[in-house]
C-alpha positions in Angstrom: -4.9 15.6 -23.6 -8.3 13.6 -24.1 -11.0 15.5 -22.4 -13.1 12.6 -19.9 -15.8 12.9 -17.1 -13.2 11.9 -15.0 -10.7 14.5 -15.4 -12.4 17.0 -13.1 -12.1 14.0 -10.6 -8.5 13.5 -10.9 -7.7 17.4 -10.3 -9.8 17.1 -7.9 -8.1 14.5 -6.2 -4.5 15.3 -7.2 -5.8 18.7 -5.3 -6.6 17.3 -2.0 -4.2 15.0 -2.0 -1.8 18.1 -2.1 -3.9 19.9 0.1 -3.5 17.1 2.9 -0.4 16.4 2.8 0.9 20.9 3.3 -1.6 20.0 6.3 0.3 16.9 7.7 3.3 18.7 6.8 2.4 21.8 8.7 0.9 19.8 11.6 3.8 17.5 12.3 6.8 19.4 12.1 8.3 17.4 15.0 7.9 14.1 13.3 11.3 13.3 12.8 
């Protein structure tokens, strides 16, 4: 794996991303 500037933004990113969407899971468990 090639080390870039930009790979602390993508974890970032791939975090929240996951972060959100537990959230909108947890948040809208009637939305069926």
């Amino acid at each position: 794996m090639f080390w870039t500037p930009y790979a602390d933004w993508i974890y970032v990113v791939v975090s929240v991303s996951g972060m959100l969407l537990i959230i909108v899971l947890v948040l809208r468990p009637d939305a069926k």
